[in-house]
TORTOR-300989 format. One line per 5 residues: their letters; for each residue x, y, z of N, C-alpha, C. Coordinates in pm, whole numbers, plus 32768, in hexadecimal, padded with zeros to 4 digits. Example, Ala and Ser with C-alpha at 12.3 -4.5 7.8 and 13.67 -1.06 7.14 Angstrom:
! TORTOR-300989
AS> 8527/7DC7/830C/84CE/7E3E/830C/8528/7EB6/830C; 8505/7F1F/82C4/8557/7F96/82CA/850A/8003/8313 $
! end
This chain:
! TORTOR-300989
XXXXX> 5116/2624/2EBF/50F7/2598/2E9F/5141/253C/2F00; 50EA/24F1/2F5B/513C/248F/2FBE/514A/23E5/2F41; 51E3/23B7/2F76/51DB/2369/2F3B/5170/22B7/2F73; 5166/2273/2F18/5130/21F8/2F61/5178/2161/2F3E; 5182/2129/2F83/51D1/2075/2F8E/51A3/2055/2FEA $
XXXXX> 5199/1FD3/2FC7/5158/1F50/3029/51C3/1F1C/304D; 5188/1ED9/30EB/5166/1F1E/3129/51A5/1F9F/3192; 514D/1FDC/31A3/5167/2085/31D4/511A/2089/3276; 5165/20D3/329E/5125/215A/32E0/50F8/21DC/32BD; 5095/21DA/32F6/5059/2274/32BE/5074/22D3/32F6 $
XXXXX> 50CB/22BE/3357/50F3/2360/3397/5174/2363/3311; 519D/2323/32FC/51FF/2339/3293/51C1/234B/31FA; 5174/2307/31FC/514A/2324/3152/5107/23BB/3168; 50E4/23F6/31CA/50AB/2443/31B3/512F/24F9/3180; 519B/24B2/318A/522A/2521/318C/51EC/2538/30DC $
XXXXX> 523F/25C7/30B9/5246/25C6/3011/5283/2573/2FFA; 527E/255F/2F6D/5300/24FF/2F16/53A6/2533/2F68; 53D9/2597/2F55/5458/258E/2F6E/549C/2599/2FEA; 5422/25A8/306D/5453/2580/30EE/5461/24EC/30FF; 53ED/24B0/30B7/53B2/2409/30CF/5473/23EC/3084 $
XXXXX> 547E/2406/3048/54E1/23D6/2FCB/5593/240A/302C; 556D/244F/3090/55BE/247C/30D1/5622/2423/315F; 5584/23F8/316E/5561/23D4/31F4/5569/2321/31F2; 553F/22EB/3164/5510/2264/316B/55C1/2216/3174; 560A/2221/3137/566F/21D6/3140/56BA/21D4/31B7 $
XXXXX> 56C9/2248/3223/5705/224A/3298/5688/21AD/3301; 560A/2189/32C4/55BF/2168/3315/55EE/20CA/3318; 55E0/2099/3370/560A/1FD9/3399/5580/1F71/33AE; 5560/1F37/335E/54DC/1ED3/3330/54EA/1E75/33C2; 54AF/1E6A/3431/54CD/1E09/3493/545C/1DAA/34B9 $
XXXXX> 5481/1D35/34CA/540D/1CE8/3516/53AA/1D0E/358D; 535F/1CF8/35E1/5364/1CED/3678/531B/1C98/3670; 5326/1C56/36C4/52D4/1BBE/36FF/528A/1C34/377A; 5202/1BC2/3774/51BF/1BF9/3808/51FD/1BEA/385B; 51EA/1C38/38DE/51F6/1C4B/3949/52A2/1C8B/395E $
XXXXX> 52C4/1CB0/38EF/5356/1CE3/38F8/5345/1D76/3914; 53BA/1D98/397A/53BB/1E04/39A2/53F0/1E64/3935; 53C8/1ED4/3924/53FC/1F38/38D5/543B/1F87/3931; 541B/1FE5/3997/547E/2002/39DE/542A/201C/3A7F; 547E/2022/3AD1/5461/2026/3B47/5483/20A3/3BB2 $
XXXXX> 5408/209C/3C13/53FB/212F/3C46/548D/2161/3C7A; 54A0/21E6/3C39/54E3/2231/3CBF/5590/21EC/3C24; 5599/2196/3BCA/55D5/21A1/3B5F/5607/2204/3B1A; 567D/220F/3B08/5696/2273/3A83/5689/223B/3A00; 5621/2263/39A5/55E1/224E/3950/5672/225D/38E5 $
XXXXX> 56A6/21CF/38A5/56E7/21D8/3844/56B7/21E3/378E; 5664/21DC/37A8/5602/21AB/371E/556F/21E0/373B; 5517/21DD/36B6/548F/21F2/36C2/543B/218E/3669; 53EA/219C/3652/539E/2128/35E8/5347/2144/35C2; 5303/211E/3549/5299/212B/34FD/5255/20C7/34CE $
XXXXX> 521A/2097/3515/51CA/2013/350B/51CA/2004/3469; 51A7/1F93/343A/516E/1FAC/33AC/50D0/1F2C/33BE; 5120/1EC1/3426/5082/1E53/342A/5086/1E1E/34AD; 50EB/1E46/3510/50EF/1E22/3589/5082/1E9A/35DC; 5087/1E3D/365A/5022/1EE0/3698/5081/1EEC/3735 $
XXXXX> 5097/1F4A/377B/50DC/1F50/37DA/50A4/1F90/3856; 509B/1F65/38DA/504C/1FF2/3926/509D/1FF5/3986; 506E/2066/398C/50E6/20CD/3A00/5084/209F/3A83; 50DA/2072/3AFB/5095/204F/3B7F/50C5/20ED/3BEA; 5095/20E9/3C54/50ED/2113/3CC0/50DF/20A5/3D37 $
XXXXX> 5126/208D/3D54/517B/2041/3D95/5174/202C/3E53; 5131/2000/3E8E/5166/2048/3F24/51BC/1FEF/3F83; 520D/2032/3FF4/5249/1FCF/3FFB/5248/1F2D/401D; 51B7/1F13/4091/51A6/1E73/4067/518E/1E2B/3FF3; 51CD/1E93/3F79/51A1/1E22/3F2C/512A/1E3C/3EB4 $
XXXXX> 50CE/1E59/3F0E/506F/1E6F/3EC1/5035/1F08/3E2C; 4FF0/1EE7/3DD1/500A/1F3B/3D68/4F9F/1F42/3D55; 4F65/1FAD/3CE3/4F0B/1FD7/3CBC/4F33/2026/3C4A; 4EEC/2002/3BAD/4F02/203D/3B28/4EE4/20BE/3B53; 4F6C/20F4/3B0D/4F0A/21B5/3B09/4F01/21ED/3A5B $
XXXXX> 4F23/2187/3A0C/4F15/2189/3980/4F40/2124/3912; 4F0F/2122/38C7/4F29/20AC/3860/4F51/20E1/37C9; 4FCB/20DC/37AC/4FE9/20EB/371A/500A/20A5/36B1; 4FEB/20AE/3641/4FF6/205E/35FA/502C/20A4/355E; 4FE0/2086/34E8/5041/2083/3451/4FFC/213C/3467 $
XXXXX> 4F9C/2168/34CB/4F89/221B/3487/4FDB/2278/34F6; 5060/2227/3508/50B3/228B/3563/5137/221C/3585; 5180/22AD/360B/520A/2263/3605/5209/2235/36A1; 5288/2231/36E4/5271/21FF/374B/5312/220A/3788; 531A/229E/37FB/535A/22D0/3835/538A/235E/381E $
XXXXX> 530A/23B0/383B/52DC/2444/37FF/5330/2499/3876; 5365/247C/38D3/53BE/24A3/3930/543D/24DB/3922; 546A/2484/38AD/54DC/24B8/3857/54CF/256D/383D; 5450/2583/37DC/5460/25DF/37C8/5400/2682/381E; 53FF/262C/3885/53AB/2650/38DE/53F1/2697/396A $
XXXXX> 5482/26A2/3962/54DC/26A8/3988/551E/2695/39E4; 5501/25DE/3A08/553D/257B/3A4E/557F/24FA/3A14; 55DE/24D5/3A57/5626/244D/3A27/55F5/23FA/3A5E; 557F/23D3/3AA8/551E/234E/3ADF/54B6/237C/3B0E; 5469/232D/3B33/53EA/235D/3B46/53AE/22DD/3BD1 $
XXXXX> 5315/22ED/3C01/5310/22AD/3C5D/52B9/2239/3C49; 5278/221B/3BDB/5245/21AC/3BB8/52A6/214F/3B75; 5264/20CA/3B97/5293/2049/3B1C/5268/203E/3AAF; 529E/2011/3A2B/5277/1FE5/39C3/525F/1F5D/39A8; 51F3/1F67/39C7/51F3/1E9F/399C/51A9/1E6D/38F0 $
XXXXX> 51D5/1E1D/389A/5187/1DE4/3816/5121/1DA9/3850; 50C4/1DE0/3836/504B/1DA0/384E/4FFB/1D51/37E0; 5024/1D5F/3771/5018/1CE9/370A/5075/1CD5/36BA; 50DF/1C91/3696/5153/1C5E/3645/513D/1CC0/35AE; 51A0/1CC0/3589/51B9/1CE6/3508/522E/1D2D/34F0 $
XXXXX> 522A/1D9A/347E/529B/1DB1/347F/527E/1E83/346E; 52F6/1EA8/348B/5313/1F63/34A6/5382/1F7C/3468; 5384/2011/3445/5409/202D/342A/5447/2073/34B1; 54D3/2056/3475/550F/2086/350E/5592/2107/34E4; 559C/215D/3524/55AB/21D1/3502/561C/220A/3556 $
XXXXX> 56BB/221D/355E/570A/2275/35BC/56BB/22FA/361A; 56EB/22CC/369D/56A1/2335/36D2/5702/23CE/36BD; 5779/23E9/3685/57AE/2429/365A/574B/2469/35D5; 574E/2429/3573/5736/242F/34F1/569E/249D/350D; 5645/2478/3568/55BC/2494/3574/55D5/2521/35BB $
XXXXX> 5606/2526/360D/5632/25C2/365C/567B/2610/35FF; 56CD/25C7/35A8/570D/2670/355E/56AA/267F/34DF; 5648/25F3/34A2/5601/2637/3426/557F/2667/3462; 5557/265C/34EA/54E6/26BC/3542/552C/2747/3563; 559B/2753/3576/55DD/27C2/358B/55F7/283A/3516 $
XXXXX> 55E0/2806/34AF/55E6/2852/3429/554E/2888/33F3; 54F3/2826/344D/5471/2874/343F/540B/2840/3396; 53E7/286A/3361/5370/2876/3302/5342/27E9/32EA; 52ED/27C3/32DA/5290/2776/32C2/5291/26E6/32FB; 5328/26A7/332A/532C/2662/33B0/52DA/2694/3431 $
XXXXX> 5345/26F9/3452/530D/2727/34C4/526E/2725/34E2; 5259/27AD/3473/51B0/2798/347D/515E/272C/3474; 517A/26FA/3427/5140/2655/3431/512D/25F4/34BD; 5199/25EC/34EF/51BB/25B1/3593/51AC/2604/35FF; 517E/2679/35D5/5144/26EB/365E/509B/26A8/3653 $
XXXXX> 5073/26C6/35F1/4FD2/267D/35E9/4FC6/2612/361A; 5027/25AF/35EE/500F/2543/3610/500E/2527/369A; 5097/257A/36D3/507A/2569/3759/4FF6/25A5/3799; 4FE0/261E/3787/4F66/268C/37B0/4EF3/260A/37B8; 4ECC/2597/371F/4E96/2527/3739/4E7C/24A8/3784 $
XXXXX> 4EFF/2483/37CD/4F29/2422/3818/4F14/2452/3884; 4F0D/24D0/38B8/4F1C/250D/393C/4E99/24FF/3968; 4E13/2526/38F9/4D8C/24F8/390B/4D9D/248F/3912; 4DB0/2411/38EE/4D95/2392/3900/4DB5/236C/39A2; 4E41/2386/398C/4E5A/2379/3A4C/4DF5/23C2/3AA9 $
XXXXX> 4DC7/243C/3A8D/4D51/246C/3B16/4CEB/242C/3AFD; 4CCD/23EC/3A82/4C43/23CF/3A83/4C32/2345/3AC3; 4CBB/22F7/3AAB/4CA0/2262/3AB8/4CA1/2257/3B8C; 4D0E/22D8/3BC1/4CF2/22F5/3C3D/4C59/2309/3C7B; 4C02/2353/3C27/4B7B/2374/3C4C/4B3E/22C4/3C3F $
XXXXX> 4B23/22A7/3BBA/4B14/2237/3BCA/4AEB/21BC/3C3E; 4B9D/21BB/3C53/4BAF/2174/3CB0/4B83/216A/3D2C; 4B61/21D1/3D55/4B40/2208/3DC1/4A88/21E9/3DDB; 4A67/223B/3D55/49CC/2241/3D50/4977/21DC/3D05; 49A1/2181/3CE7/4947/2133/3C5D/4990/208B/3C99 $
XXXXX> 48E8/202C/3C6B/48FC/1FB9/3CB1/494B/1F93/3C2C; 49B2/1F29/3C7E/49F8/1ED5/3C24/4A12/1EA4/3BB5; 4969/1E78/3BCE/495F/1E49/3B2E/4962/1EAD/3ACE; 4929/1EFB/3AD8/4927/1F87/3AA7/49A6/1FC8/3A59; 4A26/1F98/3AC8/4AA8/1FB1/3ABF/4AFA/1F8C/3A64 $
XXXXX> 4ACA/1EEF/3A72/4AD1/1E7A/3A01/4AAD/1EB5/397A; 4A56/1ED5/395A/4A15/1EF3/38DD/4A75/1F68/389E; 4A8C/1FB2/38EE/4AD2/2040/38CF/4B61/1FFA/3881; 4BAF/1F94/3912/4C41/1F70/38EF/4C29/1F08/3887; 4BB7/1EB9/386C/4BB3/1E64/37D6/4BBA/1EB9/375E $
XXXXX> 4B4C/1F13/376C/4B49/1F5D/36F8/4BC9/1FC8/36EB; 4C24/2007/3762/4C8B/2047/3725/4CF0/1FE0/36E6; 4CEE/1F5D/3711/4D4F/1F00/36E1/4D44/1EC9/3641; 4C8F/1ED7/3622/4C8D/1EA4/35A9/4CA5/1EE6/354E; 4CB8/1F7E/3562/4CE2/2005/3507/4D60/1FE8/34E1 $
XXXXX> 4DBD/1FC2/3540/4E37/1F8C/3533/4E63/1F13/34E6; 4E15/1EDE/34C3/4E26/1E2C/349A/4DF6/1E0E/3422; 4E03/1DC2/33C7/4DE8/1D8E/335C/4D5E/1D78/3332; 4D54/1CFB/338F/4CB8/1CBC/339E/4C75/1CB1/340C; 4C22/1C86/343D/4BD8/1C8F/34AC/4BF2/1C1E/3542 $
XXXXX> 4C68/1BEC/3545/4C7E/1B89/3597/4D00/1BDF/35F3; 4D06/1BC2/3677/4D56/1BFD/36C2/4D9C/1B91/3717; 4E2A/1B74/36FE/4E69/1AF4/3755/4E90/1B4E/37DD; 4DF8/1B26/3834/4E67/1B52/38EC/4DF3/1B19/394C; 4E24/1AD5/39CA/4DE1/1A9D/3A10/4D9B/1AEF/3A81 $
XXXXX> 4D3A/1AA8/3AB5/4D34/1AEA/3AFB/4D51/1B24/3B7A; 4D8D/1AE3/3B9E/4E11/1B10/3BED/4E59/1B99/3BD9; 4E86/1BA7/3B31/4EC2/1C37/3B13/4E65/1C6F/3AF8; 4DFB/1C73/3AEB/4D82/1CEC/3AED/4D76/1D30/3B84; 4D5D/1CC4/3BD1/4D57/1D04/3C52/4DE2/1D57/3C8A $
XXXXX> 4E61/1D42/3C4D/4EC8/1DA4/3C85/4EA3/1DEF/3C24; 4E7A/1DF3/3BC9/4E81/1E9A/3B5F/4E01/1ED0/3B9A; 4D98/1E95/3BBD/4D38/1EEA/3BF8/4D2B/1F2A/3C92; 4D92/1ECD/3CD5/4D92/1F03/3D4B/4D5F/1ECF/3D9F; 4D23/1E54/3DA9/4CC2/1E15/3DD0/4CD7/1D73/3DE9 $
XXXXX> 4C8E/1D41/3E53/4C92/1CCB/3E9A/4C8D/1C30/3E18; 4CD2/1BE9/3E0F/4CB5/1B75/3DAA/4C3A/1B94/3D77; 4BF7/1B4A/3E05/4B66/1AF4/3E1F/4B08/1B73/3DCB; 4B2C/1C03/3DE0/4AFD/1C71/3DA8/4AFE/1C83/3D14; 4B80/1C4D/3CB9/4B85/1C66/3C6F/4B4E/1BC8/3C20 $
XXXXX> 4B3F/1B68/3C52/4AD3/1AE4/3BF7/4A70/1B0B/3C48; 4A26/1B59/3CC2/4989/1B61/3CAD/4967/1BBD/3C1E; 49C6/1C36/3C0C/49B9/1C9C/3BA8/49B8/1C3A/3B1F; 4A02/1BD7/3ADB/49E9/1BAB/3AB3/4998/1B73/3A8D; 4982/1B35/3AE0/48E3/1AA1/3AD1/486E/1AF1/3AAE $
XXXXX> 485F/1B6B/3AD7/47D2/1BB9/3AD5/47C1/1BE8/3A3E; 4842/1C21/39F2/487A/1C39/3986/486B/1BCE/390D; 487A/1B41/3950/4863/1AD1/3909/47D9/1AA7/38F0; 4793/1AAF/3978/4706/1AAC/399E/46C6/1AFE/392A; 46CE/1B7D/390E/46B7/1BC7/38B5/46AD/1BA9/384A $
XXXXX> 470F/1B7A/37E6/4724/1B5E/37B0/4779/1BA0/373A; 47CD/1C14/37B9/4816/1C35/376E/48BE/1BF0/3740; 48D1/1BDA/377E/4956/1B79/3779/4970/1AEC/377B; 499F/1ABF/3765/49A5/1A0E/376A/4A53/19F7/37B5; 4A6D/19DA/380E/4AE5/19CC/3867/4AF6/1928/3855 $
XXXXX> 4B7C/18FF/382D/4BC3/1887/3827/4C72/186B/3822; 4C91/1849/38B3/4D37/1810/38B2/4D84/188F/387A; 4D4F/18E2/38CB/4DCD/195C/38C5/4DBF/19D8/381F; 4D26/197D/37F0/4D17/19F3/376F/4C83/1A2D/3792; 4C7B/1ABC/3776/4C0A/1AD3/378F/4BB5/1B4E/36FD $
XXXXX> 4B54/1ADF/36BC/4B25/1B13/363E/4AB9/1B54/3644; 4AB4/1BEF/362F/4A24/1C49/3609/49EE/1C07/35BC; 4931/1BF2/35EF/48E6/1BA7/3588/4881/1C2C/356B; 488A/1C8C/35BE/4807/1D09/3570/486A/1D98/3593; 48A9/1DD2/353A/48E3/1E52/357A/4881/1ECC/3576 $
XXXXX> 47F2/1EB7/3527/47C8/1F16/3538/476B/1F3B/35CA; 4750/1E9C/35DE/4703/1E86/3639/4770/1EC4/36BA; 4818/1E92/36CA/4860/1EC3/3739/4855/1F5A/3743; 485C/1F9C/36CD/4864/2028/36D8/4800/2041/3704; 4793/2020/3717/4700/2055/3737/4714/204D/37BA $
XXXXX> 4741/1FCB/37EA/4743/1F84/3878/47AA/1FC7/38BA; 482E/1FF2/3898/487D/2044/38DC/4857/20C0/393E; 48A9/210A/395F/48A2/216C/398F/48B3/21EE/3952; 48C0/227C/397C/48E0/22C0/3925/4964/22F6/38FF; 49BC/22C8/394A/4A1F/22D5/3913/4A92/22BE/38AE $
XXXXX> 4A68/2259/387D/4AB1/2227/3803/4A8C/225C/378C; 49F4/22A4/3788/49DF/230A/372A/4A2E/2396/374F; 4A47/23CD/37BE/4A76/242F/37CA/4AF9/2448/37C5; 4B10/23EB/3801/4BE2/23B3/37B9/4BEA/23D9/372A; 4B9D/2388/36E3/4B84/2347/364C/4B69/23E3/3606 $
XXXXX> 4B25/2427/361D/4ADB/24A4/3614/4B80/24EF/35E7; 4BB3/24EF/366C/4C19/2563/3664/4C8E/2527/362E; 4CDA/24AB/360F/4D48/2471/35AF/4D01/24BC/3538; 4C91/24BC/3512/4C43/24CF/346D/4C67/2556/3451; 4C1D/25AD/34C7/4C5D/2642/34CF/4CF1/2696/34B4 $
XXXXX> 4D2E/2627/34F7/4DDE/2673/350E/4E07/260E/34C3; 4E04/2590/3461/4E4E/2556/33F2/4DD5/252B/339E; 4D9A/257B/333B/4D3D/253B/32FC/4D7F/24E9/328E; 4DF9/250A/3244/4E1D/24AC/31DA/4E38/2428/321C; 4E5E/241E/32B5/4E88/23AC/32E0/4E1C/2344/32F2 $
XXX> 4DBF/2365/336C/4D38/230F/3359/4CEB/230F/32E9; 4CD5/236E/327B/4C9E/2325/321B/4CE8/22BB/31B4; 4D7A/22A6/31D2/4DB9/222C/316D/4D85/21CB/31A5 $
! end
């Protein structure tokens, strides 16, 4: 029996009662404002997090500067799987990509109760085994599928993450999470709007048909989506 409280993460609700009951009081309730760094490449990861309504995506980084999302997490996972992966930093950034709030977790605390094994562990091996698809796929993606296309994928993984259907980020930060030129990321837009799938205003941007985006997408956000369902089904179906 996993326990449940509002609000949660579901990589955590998904523990039995007496790991959750184990695990929850060592955990720290924290803010993040957008655009705050969680940690930075090439970092020794002091902490980890568990979103509960914030969403966060991991960039890589190059050195002029420039970035490109290689994943987005939010309340159905944690965020700095490196820990137990058996490194003290890793080579992407963490950036909040929508405000809210995570729990925040000793990076000590997470290595010795992954180190003891049962139903942590297994839990955060899937999860990762999950995230690891998301990163190749959003690489293929990127590579192969027009923009807008791209768009649709990174709205709809964002709205899985989120409350309601409105997303505060300009377009400006779409185009560094996608990888892509401004002017690239408001033509991707406008066509999106044109559609009539989205309605874009002053830095908020609200789904007006998600069934219609899913149709309009590409195929990868089903195939992402596909395999989180596979390797955590109690998680995506809360």
């Amino acid at each position: 029996m996993a326990l449940t409280s509002e609000p949660r993460n579901h990589l955590l609700s998904c523990l039995p009662a007496g790991d959750h009951q184990k695990l929850f009081p060592l955990l720290k309730r924290v803010e993040l404002k957008l655009g705050t760094v969680v940690y930075e490449a090439g970092a020794v990861l002091r902490h980890v997090f568990f979103p509960i309504d914030c969403v966060i995506s991991l960039l890589c980084v190059m050195k002029d500067g420039e970035s490109a999302e290689i994943a987005v997490v939010g309340n159905e996972g944690m965020v700095g799987i490196s820990l137990f992966m058996g490194g003290e930093s890793t080579t992407s950034r963490a950036v909040v990509q929508n405000a809210g709030t995570a729990y925040q977790l000793d990076a000590g605390v997470l290595k010795r109760e992954f180190a003891r094994g049962g139903p942590l562990q297994r839990l955060l091996l899937r999860y990762t085994q999950a995230l690891m698809t998301q990163m190749t796929q959003t690489a293929a993606c990127n590579l192969h599928h027009p923009v807008e296309r791209q768009l649709c994928r990174w709205l709809l993984m964002s709205l899985d993450r989120l409350p309601d259907n409105r997303i505060m980020m300009t377009q400006g930060l779409i185009a560094k999470m996608l990888g892509v030129r401004r002017a690239g990321a408001t033509d991707a837009a406008g066509k999106l709007q044109a559609e009539g799938l989205i309605f874009y205003q002053k830095g908020t941007i609200t789904v007006l048909d998600r069934p219609k985006m899913e149709r309009y997408t590409c195929e990868c956000y089903a195939l992402v989506k596909k395999e989180f369902d596979r390797l955590l089904p109690d998680i995506t179906a809360s």
